[in-house]
N, C-alpha and C positions, 0 to 999 in steps of 0.2 A: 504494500500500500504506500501511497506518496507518505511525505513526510507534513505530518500537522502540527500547525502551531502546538496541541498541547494533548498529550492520552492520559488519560487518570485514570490509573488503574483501582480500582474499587467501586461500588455504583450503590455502597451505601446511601444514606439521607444526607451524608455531609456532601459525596462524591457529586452524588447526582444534583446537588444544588449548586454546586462550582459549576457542572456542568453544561446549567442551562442558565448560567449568569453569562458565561463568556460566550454561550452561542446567541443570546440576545446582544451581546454587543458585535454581535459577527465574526467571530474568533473562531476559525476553525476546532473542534475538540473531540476525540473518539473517546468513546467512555467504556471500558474492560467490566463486565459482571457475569460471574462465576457462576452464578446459578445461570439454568436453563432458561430461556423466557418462558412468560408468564403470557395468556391471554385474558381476557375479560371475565371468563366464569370461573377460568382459576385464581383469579384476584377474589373473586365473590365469595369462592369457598374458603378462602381463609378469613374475610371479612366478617364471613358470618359467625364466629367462634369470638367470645369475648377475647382477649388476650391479659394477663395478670399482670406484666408490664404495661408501663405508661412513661411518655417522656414528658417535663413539664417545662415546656415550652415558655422562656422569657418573653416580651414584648419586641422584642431588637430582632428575636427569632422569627418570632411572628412578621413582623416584618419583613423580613428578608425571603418569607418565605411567600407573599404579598406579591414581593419584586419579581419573585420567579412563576407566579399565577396559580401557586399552588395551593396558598391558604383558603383560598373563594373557593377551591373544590372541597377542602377538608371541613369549610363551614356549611355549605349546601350538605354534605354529608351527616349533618349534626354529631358526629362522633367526633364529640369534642367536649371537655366538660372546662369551662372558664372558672377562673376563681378568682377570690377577689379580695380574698383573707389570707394571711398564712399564720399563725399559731403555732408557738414555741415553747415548751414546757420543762419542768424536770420534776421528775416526783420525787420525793423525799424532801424536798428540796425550796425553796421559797424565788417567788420573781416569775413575770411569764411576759412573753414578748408578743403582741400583738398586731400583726402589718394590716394595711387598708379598712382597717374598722370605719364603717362610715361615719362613726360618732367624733372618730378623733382629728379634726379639723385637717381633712383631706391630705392625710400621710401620705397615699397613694394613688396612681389612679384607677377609673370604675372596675379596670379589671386587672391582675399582677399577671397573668399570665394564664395558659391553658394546658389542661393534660390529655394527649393525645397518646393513642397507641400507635406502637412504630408501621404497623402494616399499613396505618389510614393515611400516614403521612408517603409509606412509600407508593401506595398507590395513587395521591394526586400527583406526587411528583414523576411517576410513571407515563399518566396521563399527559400531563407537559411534557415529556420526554418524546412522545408519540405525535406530537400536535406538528401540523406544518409549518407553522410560525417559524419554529427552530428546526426543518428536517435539512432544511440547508447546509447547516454550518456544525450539525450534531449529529457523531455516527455510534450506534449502540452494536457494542460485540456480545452476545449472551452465550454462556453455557462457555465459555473458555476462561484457563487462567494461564496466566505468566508462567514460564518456565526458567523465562534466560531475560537477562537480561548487561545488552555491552553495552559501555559508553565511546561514542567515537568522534568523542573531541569536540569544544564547545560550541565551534559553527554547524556540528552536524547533530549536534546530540545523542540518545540514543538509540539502538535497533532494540526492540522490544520482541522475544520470542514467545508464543500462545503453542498451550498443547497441539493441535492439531495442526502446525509447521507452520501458520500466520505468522507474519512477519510486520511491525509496523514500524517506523521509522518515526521520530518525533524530538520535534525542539525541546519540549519542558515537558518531563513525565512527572505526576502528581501521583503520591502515596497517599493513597486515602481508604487503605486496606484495612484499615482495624490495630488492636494489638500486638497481634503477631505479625505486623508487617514484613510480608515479606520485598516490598520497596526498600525497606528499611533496611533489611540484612543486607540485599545485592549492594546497597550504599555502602554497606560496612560502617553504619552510623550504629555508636553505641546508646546504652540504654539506663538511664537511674532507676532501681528499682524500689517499691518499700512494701512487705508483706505488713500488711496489720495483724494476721491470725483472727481473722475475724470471719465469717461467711454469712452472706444476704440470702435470708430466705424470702421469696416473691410469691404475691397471690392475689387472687382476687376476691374479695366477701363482700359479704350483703349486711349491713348494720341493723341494730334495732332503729335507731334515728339516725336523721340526714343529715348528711356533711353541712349544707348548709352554702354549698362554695367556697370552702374552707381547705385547705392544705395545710396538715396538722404533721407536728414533728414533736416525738415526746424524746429528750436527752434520757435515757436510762443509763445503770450502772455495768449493763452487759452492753448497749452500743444504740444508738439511735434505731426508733419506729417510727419511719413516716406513713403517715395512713392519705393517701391523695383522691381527690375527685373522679371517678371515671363516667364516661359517657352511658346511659342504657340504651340498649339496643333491642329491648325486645318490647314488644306493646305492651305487655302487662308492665315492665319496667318504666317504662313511657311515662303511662297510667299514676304510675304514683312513684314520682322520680328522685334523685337526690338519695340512693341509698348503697348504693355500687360503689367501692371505693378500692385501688391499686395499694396493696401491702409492700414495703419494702422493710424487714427486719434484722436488725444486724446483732451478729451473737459473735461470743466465741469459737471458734471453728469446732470444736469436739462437740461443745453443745447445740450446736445448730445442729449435725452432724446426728446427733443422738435423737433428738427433736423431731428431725426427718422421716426417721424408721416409727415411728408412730401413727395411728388411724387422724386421718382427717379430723374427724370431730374432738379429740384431745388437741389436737396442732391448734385450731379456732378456740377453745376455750382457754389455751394457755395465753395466747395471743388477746384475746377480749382481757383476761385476768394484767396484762405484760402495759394495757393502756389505760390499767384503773378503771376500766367502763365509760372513757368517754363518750364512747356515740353507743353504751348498753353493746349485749350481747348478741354473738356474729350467728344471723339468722343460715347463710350459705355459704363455703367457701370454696374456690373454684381453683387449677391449674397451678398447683401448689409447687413450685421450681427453685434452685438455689442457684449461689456462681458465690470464688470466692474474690475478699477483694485486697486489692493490689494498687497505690500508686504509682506512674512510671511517666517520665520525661524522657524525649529522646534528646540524645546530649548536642546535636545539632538538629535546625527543620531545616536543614539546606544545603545541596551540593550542586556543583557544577550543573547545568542542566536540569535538576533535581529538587522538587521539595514536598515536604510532608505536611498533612492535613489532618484535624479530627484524633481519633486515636490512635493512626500512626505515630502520631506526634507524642500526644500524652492523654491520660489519666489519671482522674481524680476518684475520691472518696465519695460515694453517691451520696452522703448524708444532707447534701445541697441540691441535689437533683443538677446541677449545673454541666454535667459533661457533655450532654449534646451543646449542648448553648454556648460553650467556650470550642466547639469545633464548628460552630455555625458562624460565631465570631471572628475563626479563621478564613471562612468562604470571604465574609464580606472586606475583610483589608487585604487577601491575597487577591480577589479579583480586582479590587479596585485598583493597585500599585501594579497590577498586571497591563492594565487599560491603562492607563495613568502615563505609565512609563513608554509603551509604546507608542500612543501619541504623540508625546513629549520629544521621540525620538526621529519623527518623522514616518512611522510605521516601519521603523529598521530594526530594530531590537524588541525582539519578545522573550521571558524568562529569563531576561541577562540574569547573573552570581550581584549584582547592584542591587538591580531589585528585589529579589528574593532574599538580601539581606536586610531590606529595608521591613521585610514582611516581618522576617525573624526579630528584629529588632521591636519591633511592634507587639507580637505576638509572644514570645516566649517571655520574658520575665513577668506577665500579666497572668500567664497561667500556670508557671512557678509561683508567683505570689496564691494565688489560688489554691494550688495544689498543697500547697505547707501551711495555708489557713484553715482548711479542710481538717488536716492531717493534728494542726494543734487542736481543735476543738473538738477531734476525735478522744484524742490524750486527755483534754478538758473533762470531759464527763463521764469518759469508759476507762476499765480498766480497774483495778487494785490501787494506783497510786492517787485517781481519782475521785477515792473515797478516803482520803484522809481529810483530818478535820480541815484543817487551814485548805487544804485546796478548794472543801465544801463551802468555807467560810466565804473566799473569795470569789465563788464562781456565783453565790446566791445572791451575793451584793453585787457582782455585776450585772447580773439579769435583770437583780430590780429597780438599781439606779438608771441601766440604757431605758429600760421601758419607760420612765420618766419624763425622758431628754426626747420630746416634742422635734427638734432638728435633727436629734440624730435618727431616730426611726423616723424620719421621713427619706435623709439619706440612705438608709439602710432599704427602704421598699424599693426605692431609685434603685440602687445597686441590681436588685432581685430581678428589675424586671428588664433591665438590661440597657436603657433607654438614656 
């Protein structure tokens, strides 16, 4: 295949949103996804399955995702649950932090964000990926992955090899493969790692009372429970809505671990018992799944020809829900310094090692800062050393002093919603 401005190998929700930013700008771009395609009634059948993840989607995201025509599908879709609150607690413990409460002299605004499941977003964004608007300048490879991959040298960039002996040639290749990057190895770019010993168990349940539009995070002394919004999808949920809610649980690894091998209805009652009863007890719970968790920075997002996206790049501690949203964050200053610079250049330079320093620059010590804010406020409230007095002392007095401070929890919802 000729050589295109840009191939982004991955066609995750980050990939595919770089994807149809640069082909709206007219940017030639070939997008690599691994899975086989998908048509319309196989999108259907997985649509139709609740899903127990949920991503909670910032305002900044939302936007962005706006610019690439995707959000107006996922809202006609109503599988979307908006919130407008978020709720921060610790039991044992004194202080609770309250974002966008309508009472509190417009901390926020009407809404901090929404929680969506990753399939609703991949399929509007599929949708755009399909439309002729962009067939021009965007070419979808499915059902192959990378094998090889040379570099040959910065005017030619490089030859990208696909299982089935595809060849493509390309100025600026984009990792936007995930964790195990394998962009990332061919680079020979290394990796920070940091094990918490911790594991997320995922699920979805049905409360005795409604969230309310509420995104609730209880600090416990085994690791954050966020209990989040999710969309109903079936009539009777419809019917009497506001009761479906995304479980994200973090334990100890042995005891999550141990937790797991348990019947369903013990796993919900330990869970309803793990949140004090805030929203009563879990009438149903659904697609009961764990992962374990890990923060990881790659020590450079940038090589010759070369840069990383999303969580190729890094990973954070989900106790913020923030890791899509710091890789969506990535789409929109890589694309723009992408555009930006070639302009600038006279349409001679695409992906220069300039630009994609200027990304890195941008990009990496904001999600290092991130990522070790994440990582202390985990140490904050879990753990053994968590639970000494003086650290309780401290942590109770600060929850209840911020929740006071009128400017700061308005900067602090700012923060959240990404804007």
């Amino acid at each position: 295949m000729k050589n295109n401005h840009t191939l982004i190998i991955g066609s995750g929700i980050v990939g595919a949103t770089l994807a149809l930013k640069l082909a709206q700008a007219k940017m030639p771009v070939t997008l690599i996804d691994a899975r086989p395609a998908r048509d319309e009634s196989m999108w259907q059948a997985v649509l139709n399955k609740r899903d127990a993840r949920v991503y909670a989607l910032s305002l900044a995201s939302i936007h962005l995702l706006e610019d690439v025509g995707a959000w107006q599908k996922i809202a006609a879709s109503k599988r979307k649950a908006d919130y407008s609150q978020m709720q921060v607690w610790q039991l044992n413990g004194m202080g609770e932090l309250l974002f966008g409460d309508s009472d509190s002299q417009n901390v926020a605004p009407d809404i901090l964000g929404s929680m969506v499941e990753p399939a609703v977003i991949e399929h509007a964004l599929w949708q755009r990926i399909n439309d002729e608007t962009v067939s021009d300048y965007l070419t979808v490879v499915a059902g192959q992955k990378v094998v090889n991959m040379d570099w040959l040298g910065t005017d030619k960039g490089y030859r990208v090899t696909l299982n089935d002996g595809t060849i493509i040639e390309a100025a600026l290749v984009v990792g936007a493969d995930g964790r195990n990057s394998f962009v990332r190895q061919q680079a020979g770019i290394g990796l920070d790692t940091l094990d918490y010993h911790q594991t997320a168990i995922c699920c979805a349940i049905q409360t005795e009372k409604p969230h309310q539009a509420t995104a609730r995070q209880a600090m416990l002394p085994t690791g954050t429970l966020a209990l989040l919004p999710l969309a109903d999808i079936t009539d009777t949920d419809k019917a009497n809505p506001h009761y479906w809610q995304s479980v994200v649980w973090t334990l100890p690894r042995n005891q999550a671990l141990s937790l797991l091998e348990e019947e369903d209805r013990f796993i919900a009652d330990k869970l309803a018992a793990a949140t004090n009863y805030e929203l009563g007890a879990i009438q149903q719970i659904e697609s009961i799944a764990s992962f374990p968790l890990m923060a990881q920075q790659a020590k450079s997002y940038v090589a010759d020809n070369l840069v990383l996206i999303g969580d190729a790049a890094h990973g954070v501690h989900p106790l913020a829900g923030q890791g899509l949203n710091l890789g969506m964050l990535d789409v929109q200053v890589l694309s723009k310094q992408l555009t930006h610079d070639f302009a600038r250049s006279g349409s001679k330079l695409w992906g220069s090692i300039q630009t994609l320093r200027v990304y890195e620059r941008s990009r990496r010590p904001h999600n290092s800062l991130m990522m070790h804010s994440f990582s202390a406020l985990n140490w904050l409230f879990a753990g053994s050393l968590a639970q000494a007095r003086p650290v309780q002392q401290i942590r109770n007095e600060g929850m209840y002093r911020v929740g006071k401070i009128k400017p700061l929890m308005r900067l602090f919802a700012k923060q959240a919603s990404g804007v």
